[in-house]
C-alpha positions, 0 to 999 in steps of 0.5 A: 432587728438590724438598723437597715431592717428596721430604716426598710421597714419604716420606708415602707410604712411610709411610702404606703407599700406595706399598708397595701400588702396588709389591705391585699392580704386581709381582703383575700383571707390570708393569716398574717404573722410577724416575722423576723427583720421586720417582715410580715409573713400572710400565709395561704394566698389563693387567689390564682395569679400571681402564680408564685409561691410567694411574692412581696407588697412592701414589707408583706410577703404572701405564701401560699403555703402556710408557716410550717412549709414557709419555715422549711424554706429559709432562701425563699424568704431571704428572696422575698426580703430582697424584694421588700428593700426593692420596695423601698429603693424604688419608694414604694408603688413605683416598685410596681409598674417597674417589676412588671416593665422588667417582668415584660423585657424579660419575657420578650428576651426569653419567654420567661418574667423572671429571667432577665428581670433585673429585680428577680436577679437582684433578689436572686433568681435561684433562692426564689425558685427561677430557673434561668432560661436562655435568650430566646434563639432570635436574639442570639443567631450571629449576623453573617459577617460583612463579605470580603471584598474581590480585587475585581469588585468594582467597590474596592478598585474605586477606593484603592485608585483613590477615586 
């Protein structure tokens, strides 16, 4: 394991994430297994929300599907690292209420939580599975340019006889 996997790993024992994301995974059933780089992989999340495929509490990431799927997808799970050393920059919980602020701007801006979601992007929005939708149309109309001002318009004699 890399220096940097294993400074993340042991941030995130410490700021409490990881020990959160071994109590959500215990407490829904899931089959946990270690993983390379210091990840913990919980395998078959039911619980209906969050929708994902997979998502990350500190350095436990839990799938829906089980090791035999999860092994076939390689860029998924190098996505879900990226959000565990999120974790640990943002030390740990406030990672949170900062990943659902974003997840909230991001749907204001384009009706989609992942788009515009500045730690979606910076985990990689392709490799977890995103699609990138566009700003929403109101966001993106041009403003009507300022209308030229007329010789005869009163506006522009004041200000050219120096008045």
């Amino acid at each position: 394991m890399h220096r940097r996997d294993r400074l993340r790993s042991a941030l995130n024992w410490m700021n409490g994430s990881t020990l959160l994301g071994l109590a959500a995974a215990k407490l829904v059933g899931c089959e946990l297994r270690p993983a390379s780089r210091g990840l913990i992989f919980a395998h078959h999340y039911s619980p209906r929300l969050p929708k994902a495929s997979a998502f990350t509490v500190g350095n436990v990431v839990l799938f829906r599907a089980g090791p035999e799927v999860v092994a076939r997808r390689p860029r998924l799970v190098e996505h879900e690292a990226r959000h565990c050393t999120q974790y640990a920059l943002c030390f740990g919980l406030p990672f949170l209420p900062a990943y659902f602020l974003a997840a909230g701007a991001s749907w204001l801006l384009t009706g989609d939580p992942a788009s515009r979601n500045v730690f979606e992007r910076g985990a990689g929005l392709q490799e977890g599975g995103y699609v990138e939708r566009p700003l929403r149309a109101a966001l993106t109309r041009r403003v009507s340019a300022p209308r030229r001002l007329r010789s005869s318009d009163p506006l522009r004699s004041r200000h050219s006889s120096g008045q």
